[in-house]
C-alpha positions in Angstrom: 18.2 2.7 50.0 16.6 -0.4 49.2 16.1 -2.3 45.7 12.8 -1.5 44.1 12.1 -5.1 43.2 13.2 -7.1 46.1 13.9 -4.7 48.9 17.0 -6.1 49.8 19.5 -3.1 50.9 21.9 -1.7 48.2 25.1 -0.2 49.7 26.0 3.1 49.4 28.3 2.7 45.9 26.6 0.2 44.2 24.2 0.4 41.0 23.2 -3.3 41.3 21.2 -5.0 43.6 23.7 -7.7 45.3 20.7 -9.8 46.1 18.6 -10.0 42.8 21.8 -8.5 40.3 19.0 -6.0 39.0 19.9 -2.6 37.7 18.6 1.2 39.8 16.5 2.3 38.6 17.2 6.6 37.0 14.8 7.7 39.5 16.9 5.6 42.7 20.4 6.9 41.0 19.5 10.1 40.9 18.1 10.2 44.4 21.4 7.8 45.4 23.0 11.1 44.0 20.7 13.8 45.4 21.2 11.9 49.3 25.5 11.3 48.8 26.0 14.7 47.0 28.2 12.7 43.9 27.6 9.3 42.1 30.4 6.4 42.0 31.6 6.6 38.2 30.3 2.8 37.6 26.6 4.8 38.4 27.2 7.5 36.1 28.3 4.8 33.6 24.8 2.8 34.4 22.9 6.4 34.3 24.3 7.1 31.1 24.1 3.6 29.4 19.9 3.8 30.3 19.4 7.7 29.2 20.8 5.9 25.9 19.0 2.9 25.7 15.7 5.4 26.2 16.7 7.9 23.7 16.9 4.9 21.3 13.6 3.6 22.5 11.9 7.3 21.7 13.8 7.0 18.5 12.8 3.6 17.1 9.0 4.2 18.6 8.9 8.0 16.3 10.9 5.7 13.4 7.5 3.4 13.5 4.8 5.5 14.1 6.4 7.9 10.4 6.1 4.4 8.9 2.2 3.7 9.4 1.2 6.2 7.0 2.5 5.2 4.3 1.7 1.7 4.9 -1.8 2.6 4.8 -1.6 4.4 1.8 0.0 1.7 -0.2 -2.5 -0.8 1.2 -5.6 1.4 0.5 -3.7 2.2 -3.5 -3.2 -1.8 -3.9 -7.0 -2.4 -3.1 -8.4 0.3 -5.1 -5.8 -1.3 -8.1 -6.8 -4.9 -7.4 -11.0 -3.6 -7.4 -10.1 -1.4 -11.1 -8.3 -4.9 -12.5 -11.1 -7.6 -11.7 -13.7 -5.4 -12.7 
């Protein structure tokens, strides 16, 4: 398997690229696992960590989108309040 952003050649129980210290990718770990039949536990490790670091991603991105709402409600309530008090 090569690295997906230099093409340098990964050995067979590494997650890192020795040549540009870059991260697999899921989609090359889980092919790395599909191709060997198990992953080295560092990998599963590295699998796990970036299944996290999505799920946090997902989270944050839902946390801000329930936000804009009512952002725009209070904005659209402060300019009908500030039209009412200078006229």
């Amino acid at each position: 398997m090569n690295c997906k952003y230099c093409g340098y050649p990964i050995p067979k129980a590494a997650a890192i690229c020795p040549h540009c210290k870059r991260m697999l990718t899921q989609e090359q770990l889980k092919q790395r696992k599909e191709m060997n039949g198990y992953m080295t536990p560092y990998a599963e490790r590295i699998e796990k960590l970036q299944y996290e670091m999505n799920k946090n991603n997902i989270e944050k991105n839902e946390q801000h989108i329930n936000i804009k709402p009512y952002a725009l409600i209070l904005i659209v309530l402060l300019i009908i309040i500030l039209i009412v008090w200078i006229f």
